[in-house]
N, C-alpha and C positions, 0 to 999 in steps of 0.2 A: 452382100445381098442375100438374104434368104429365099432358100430355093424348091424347090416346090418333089415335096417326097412321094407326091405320086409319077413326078419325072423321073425321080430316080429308079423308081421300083422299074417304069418300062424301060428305062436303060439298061436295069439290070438283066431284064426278059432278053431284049434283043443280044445283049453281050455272052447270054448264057446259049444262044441258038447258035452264035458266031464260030463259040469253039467244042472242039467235040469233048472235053474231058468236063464240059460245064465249071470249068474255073473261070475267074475274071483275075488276068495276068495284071501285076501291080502296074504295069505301065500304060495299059488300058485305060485307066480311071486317073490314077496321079498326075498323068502326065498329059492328059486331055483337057488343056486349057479350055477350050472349048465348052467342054462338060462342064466343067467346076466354076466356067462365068453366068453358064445358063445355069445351073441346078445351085451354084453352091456349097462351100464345104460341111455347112450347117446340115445341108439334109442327108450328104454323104456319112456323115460321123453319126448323126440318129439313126440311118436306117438300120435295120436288124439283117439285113440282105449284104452289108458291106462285109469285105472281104477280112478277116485277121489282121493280113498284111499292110490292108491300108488306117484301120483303124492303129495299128501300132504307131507307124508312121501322123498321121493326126493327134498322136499322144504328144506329140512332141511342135508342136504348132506353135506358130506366137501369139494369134489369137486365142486370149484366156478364155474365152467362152467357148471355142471349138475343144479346147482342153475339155472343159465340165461335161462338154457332151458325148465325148467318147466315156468320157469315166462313167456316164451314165448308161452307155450301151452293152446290153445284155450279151453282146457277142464279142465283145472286148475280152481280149485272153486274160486270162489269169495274172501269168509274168507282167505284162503291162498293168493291171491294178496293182500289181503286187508295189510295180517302182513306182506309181502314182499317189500312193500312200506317202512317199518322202515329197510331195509338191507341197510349195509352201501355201497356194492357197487351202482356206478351211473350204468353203465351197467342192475343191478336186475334191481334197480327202473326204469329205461329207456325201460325195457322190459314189466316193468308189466305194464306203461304209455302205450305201444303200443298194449296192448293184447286188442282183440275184446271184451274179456270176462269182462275187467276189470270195475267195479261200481263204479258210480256216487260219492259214499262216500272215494273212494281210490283216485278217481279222488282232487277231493276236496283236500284230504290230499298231493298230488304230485304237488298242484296248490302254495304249500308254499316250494317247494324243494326248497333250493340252490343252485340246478344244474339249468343255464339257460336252455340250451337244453331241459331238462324237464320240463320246464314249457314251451317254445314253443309247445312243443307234446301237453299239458294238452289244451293250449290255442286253439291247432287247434282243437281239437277233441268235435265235434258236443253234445256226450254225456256228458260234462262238467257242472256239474252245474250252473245255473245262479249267484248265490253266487259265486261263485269261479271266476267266468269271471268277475264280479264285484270287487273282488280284482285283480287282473290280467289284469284289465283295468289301475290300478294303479302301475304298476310291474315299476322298475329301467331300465327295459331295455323295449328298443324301439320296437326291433321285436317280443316280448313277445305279447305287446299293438296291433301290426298291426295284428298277427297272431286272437287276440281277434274281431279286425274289422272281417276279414274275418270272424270268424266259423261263422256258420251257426243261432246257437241258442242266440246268442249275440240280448238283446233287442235294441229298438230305443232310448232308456235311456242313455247306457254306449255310439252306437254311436255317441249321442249329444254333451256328456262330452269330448269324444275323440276328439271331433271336434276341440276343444278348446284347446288340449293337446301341448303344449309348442313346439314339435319336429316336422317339417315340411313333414318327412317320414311318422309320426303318421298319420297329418291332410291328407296328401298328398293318404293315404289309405283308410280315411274315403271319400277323393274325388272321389273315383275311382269306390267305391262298390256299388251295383246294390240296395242294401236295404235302401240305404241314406234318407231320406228324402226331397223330393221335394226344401221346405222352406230350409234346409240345403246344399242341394248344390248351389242354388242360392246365399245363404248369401256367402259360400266360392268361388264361383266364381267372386263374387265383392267385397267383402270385406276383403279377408285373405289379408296380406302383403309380402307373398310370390306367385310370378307369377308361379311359377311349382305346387303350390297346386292349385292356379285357374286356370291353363293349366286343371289340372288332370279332376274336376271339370266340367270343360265346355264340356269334351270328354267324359261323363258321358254319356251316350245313353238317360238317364230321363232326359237329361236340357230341358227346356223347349225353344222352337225354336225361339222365339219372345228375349230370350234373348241373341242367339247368333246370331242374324240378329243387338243386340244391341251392344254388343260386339268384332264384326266383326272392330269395327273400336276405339277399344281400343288403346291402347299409347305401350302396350307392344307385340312384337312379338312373345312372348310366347303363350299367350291367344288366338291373332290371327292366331296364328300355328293350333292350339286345337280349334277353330272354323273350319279351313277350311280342317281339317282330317273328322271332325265329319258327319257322311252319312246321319243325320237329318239338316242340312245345306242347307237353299234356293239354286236353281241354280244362284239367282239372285246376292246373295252375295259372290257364289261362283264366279262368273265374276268380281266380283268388287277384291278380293283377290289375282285373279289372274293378276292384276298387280301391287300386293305389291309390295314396293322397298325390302322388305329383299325375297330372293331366298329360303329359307327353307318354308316361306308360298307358293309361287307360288306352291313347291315340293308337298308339303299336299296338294295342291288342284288338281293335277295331278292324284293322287292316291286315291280323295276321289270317292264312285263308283254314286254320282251323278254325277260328272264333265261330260257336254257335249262331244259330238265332236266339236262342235263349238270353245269351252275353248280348247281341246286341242289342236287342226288344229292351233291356235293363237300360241299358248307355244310352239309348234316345229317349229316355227322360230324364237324362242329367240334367242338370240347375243351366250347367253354362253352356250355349248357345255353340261355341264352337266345338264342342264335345258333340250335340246332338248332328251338325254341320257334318261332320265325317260319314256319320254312321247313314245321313242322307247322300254322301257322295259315292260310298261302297257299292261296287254292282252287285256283291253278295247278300246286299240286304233284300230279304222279303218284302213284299209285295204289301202284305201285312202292317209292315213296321212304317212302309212309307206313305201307306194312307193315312196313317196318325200324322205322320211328320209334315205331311201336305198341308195341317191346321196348325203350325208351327205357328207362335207368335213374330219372329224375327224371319225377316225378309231372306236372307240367309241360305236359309234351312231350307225356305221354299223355292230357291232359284236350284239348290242341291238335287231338290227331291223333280224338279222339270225336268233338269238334264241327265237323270238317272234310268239306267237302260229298262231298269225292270219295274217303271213307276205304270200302274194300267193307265190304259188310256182314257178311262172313265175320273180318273184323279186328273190327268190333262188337261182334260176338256175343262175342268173346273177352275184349275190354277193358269188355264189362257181367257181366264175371265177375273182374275185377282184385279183388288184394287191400284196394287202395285205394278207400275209401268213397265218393268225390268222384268217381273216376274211372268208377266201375260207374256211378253217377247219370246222369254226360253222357251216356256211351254208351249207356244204356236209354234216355234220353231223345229222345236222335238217331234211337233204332233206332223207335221210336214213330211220329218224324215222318216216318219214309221212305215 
C-alpha cells in the first residue's frame, strides 16, 4: 500500500518531540508495525526526513521497488549507494547514477556499467571523476563520448583526443562546445574532412573573425551557411553572402542579427517567394521593408508580414481586409493583440 508522505512527515514531528536528542531510534520506525501498515514502506524510503539507519536497512528490502526508492533518496548514505551500484537491477544502478548524494568513487565504478544509459548519466554528471571521463572518452558508443565533451569537468586533454575521435557526431561536439580551444577549432574548421564538423566549428561564437571573413568564400555551402549565421560575422562579408547562388546561405544571412537594413531591403525583392518569406518573418526587419512586402504577390509573404511584430498598424488594418481568407484572420488577429 502506498502511504501517504504527509503521514510520514507528522510522524516524524511527533517522534522528534518524543525524544530529547531529536533522533528517531531505528526501532521506533522499523519495528512499528503499526506505522509501516498505515504510512507504508514507500513513503518511508522517499522521505528526505528518514533516518540513515533506516534507509540503509530498506536498501536491502525484497521489494524491488522499495530498493529504487531509497537509491533515489538524497539522504541515503554514500556507503549504501556506494554497494547499490553492484545491484543487478539497471533501474538501482540508474537511480543511484542520478542521486545528488552519490560519490565520486560510485561514480567511477557506474563509469564501467554495461548499461549504456548509465554511463551517459555517469558521462554527464559534472561530479564524475577525471579518471572516469578519461575512460569514457574511450566508451564504444558515441553519445557516451559527446555527453563527456559536454560535462563540465572534462579537461582540454580528453577534448583534444576527442577531436580526433573517428565518429563525425563526436568531432562535430567537440566543434560546437564553448571550452574548445582556440587552435582546435580553427584546425577543425579547415582541416576536418567532414563539412558539418567544420559548419559546427565556424558557428563556434570563439572563431576567430578574420577567419570567417576567410572562409566566407569557401567551395562548400555548408561552411558558408555557418559563416553567415554566425553574429561575429563582418557586415561587409555579410553583403557579399548575400548574394550566394545557394538560397539556404542568403536564408542565414537574413536572420543573422548583424544583417543590415540595407541587405535585407535588397533580399525582399528576391525572385523567390520563400527568400522574400523570411525577410517578412524577421522582427528585425523595418517597418519600411514590410509595407512593400505587405503588396507581396504570394499569400505567404502576406500572412509573414501580419504576424510580424513591427508591421504599423496602418498596413493591418489593410491586410484584415485582403482578399485572402487566411491572410484577413492573421491580421485581425494580430490587430486584437496590439
Amino acid at each position: 500500500m502506498l502511504g501517504s508522505d504527509r503521514g510520514t512527515v507528522e510522524w516524524w514531528d511527533r517522534k522528534d518531540k518524543s525524544h530529547s536528542d531529536g533522533e528517531i531510534p531505528y526501532c521506533d520506525i522499523y519495528d512499528d508495525l503499526d506505522f509501516l501498515m498505515k504510512y507504508g514502506k514507500e513513503s518511508v524510503a522517499k522521505n528526505p526526513k528518514t533516518p540513515a539507519e533506516i534507509l540503509e536497512k530498506l536498501s536491502e528490502d525484497k521489494n524491488y521497488s522499495i530498493r529504487i526508492i531509497v537509491a533515489e533518496n538524497p539522504n541515503t548514505p554514500i556507503e549504501v549507494l556506494k554497494k547499490l551500484t553492484e545491484n543487478k537491477s539497471d533501474a538501482i544502478r540508474k537511480a543511484v547514477a542520478e542521486n545528488p548524494n552519490v560519490s565520486a568513487v560510485a561514480l567511477a565504478k557506474l563509469a564501467e556499467d554495461v548499461n549504456y544509459n548509465i554511463r551517459y548519466i555517469v558521462a554527464k554528471n559534472p561530479k564524475t571523476p577525471i579518471e572516469a571521463l578519461v575512460k569514457l572518452a574511450e566508451d564504444e558508443d558515441k553519445q557516451v563520448k559527446k555527453y563527456v565533451v559536454e560535462n563540465p569537468s572534462t579537461s582540454a586533454e580528453i577534448i583534444k583526443k576527442l577531436a580526433e575521435d573517428n565518429d563525425e557526431d563526436v568531432r562535430k561536439a567537440v566543434a560546437k562546445n564553448s571550452k574548445t580551444p582556440i587552435k582546435l577549432l580553427v584546425k577543425l574548421s579547415e582541416e576536418d574532412e567532414n563539412e558539418f564538423v567544420r559548419g559546427a566549428a565556424i558557428r563556434n561564437p570563439n572563431i576567430p573573425v578574420e577567419l570567417l571573413v576567410k572562409l566566407a568564400e569557401d567551395k562548400s555551402d555548408v561552411v558558408r551557411y555557418a559563416v553567415a549565421i554566425n553574429p561575429n560575422t563582418p557586415i561587409e562579408v555579410l553583403k557579399k553572402l548575400s548574394e550566394d547562388e545557394f538560397d539556404n546561405v542568403k536564408k542565414a544571412v537574413i536572420w543573422n542579427p548583424n544583417t543590415s537594413a540595407e541587405i535585407l531591403m535588397k533580399l525582399s525583392k528576391n525572385k523567390k517567394y520563400y527568400i522574400r518569406d523570411d525577410v517578412a518573418q524577421n522582427p528585425s526587419t523595418p517597418a519600411e521593408i514590410l509595407v512593400n512586402l505587405a503588396k507581396d504577390e504570394h499569400r505567404r509573404v502576406k500572412e509573414s508580414v501580419a504576424e510580424n511584430p513591427n508591421t504599423p498598424i496602418e498596413v493591418l488594418k489593410k491586410l484584415a481586409e485582403d482578399e485572402d481568407n487566411e491572410v484577413r484572420h492573421i491580421a485581425s488577429e494580430t490587430l486584437r493583440n496590439r
